[in-house]
N, C-alpha and C positions, 0 to 999 in steps of 0.2 A: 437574451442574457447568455454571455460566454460561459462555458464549464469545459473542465479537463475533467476525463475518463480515464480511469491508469488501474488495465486489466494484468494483476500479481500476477499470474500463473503464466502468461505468453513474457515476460518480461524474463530475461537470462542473463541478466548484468552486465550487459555489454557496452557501458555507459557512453555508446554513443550520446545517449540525449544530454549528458552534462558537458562531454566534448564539444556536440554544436551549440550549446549553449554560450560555452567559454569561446570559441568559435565567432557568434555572432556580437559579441559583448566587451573582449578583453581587446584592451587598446583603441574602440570603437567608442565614439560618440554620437548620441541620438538624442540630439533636444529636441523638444520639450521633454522628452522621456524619460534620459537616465545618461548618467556620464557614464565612462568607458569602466567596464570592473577589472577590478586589480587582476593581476597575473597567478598570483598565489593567496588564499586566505577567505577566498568567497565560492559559494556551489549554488548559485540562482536555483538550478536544479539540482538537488542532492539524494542521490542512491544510498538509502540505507539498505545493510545488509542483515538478515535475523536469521540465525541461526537455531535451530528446534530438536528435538527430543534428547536423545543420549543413544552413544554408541551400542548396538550397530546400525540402530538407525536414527538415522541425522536428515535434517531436512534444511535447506537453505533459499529463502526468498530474498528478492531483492526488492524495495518501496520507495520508489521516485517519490520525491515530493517536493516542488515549489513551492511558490506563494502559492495560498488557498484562497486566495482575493475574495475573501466573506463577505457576505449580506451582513455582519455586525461586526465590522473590523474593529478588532480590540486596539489597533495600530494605528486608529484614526480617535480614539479619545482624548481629549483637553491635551490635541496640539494646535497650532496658530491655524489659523484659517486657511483651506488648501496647501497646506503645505504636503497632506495626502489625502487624495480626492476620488471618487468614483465617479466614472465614466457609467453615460449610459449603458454601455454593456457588459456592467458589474465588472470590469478589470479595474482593478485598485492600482493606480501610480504615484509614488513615492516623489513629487516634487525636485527637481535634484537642486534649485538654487533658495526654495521657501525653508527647504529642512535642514539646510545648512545648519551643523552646531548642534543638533538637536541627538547626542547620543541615547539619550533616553526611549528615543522611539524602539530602536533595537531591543530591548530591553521589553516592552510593551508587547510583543508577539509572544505569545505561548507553545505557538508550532518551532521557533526558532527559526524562521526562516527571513530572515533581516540581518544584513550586514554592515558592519562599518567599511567604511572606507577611510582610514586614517590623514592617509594625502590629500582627499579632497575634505575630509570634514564633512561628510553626508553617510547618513544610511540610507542603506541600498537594496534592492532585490530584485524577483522576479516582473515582466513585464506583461507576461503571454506575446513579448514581439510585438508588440501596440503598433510602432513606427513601421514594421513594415505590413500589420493586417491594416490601418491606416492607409499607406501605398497602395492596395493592391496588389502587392508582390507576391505574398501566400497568402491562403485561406486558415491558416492554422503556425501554431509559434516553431522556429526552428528545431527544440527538442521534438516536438512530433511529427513532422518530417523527416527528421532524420531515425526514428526508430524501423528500426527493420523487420519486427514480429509485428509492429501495429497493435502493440502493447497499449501506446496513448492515442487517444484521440481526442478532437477537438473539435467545438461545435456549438451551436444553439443548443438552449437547457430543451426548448419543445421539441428539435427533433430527435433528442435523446431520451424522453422520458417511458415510452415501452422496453426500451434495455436496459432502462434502470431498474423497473420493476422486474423486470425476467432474472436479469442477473443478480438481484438482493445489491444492489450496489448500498454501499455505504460511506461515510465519512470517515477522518481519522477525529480521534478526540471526540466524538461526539458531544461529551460532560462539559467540552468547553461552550457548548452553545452560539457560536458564531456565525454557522451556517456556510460553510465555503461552498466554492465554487468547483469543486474536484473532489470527485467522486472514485471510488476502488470498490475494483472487483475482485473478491478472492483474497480478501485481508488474512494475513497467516492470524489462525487461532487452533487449540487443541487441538490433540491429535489422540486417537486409540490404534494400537498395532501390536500386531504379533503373529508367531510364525508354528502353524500347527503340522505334526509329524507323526504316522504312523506308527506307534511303537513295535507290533509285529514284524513291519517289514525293515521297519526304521527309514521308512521312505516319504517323500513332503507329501504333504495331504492334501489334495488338488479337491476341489471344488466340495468343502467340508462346509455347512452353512453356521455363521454368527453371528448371533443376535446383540447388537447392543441398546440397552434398554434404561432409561431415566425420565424423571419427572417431566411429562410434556414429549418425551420422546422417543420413536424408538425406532429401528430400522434393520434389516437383516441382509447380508453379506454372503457371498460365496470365497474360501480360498483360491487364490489362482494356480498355474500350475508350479510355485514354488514352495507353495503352502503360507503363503502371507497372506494375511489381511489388514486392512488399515479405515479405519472412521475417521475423516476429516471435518472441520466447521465446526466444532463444537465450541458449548461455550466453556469458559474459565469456571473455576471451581466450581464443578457437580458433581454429584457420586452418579455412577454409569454400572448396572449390571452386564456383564461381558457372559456371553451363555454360547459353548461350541457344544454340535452334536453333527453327529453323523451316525447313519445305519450302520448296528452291529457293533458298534464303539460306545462307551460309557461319556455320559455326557462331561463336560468339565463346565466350570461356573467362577465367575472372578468379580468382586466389586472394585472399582477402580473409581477414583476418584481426580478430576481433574484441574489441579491445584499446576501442576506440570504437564507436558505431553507424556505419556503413556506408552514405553516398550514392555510386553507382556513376556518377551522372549519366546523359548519355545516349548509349545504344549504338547506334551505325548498324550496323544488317545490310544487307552487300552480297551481288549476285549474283554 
């Protein structure tokens, strides 16, 4: 069984992988596979960008995301018979002459990752490059060759499955229940941060320990030599006790809750 792996954090927006996409695609025709994709108006691969907390600190990820070619493609209910079909290696191909006419299937995907093609009269999407892993030609689809951190990779589900577990991978949408085939590492979720400062000296406060603590969790921090600290991975709306102390300095104590990311700004520890 085929899956993509698309690790957020080595990923720096570089969109080569929707380049080679458009690349192996636009003007290109691959039957049985897929007619050529338009020039303008379609992202087989599409980079979203998420932007996180508030000034002064801001966080910016980038989330490739294709087709997630599901184990329960919602994009293959009460339409004609093959018109989109699963291949034994779980990649889902959209038919390009059965689906003819059929705008409704675009419409049918909840990731939004289904296009029209107006000129032809078909919806359209992602392949994983079937035609040329088919050939022989590569072992993996044009966007992940061409990514240059090695952000994606591509591969059988079994010899993936200890890096799924190490790395917490997950799905997008879980709640939709569909089961894809692309998995992420390092999904942007909450954030805690803030910037602790000596008040005596009025100098950053380098390796100050902070505690943050909530239901189920809790883990403890050192400030770096800026005086920042930041809790990443958390989940969406929890209340979080945030506890700085250091020798000689009066402790400070914060409940935060995380409805939003979390800039704490900056804490003076006095004596």
């Amino acid at each position: 069984m085929k899956v993509m792996i698309i690790d957020i954090p080595k990923c720096n927006g570089c969109f080569n992988c929707q380049i080679a996409c458009k690349d192996e695609h636009v003007d290109n025709d691959w039957p049985p596979y897929a007619k050529p994709q338009p020039d303008t108006g379609h992202f087989w691969m599409h980079v979203d960008l998420v932007e996180r907390g508030q000034y002064p600190k801001v966080k910016v990820a980038y989330i490739p995301k294709p087709c997630m070619h599901c184990s329960d493609s919602a994009c293959m209910k009460d339409v004609p018979e093959r018109a989109i079909y699963r291949r034994d290696d779980g990649i889902v191909i959209l038919d390009p002459e059965k689906s003819k006419g059929q705008k409704e299937i675009v419409q049918a995907c909840p990731y939004g990752c289904i296009y029209w093609n107006e000129e032809e009269r078909i919806p359209q999407k992602c392949t994983f490059c079937a035609h040329l892993l088919d050939q022989g030609v590569i072992q993996e689809p044009r966007c992940v060759e061409a990514c240059p951190t090695c952000a994606l990779v591509f591969g059988e589900y079994d010899g993936f499955k200890a890096l799924l577990r190490e790395k917490k991978a997950e799905v997008l949408h879980p709640e939709f229940g569909l089961r894809p085939h692309v998995y992420y590492i390092g999904l942007p979720k909450r954030f805690v941060a803030g910037t602790v400062i000596f008040g005596d000296t009025d100098e950053c406060a380098e390796n100050v320990n902070v505690t943050l603590a909530g239901k189920g969790h809790e883990e403890t921090i050192e400030t770096n030599n800026y005086g920042d600290f930041e809790f990443e991975g958390l989940n969406a709306d929890r209340e979080f006790m945030v506890k700085v102390r250091h020798s000689g300095y009066a402790s400070r104590e914060f409940t935060v809750q995380t409805k939003t990311d979390v800039y704490l700004g900056e804490i003076v520890l006095t004596r």
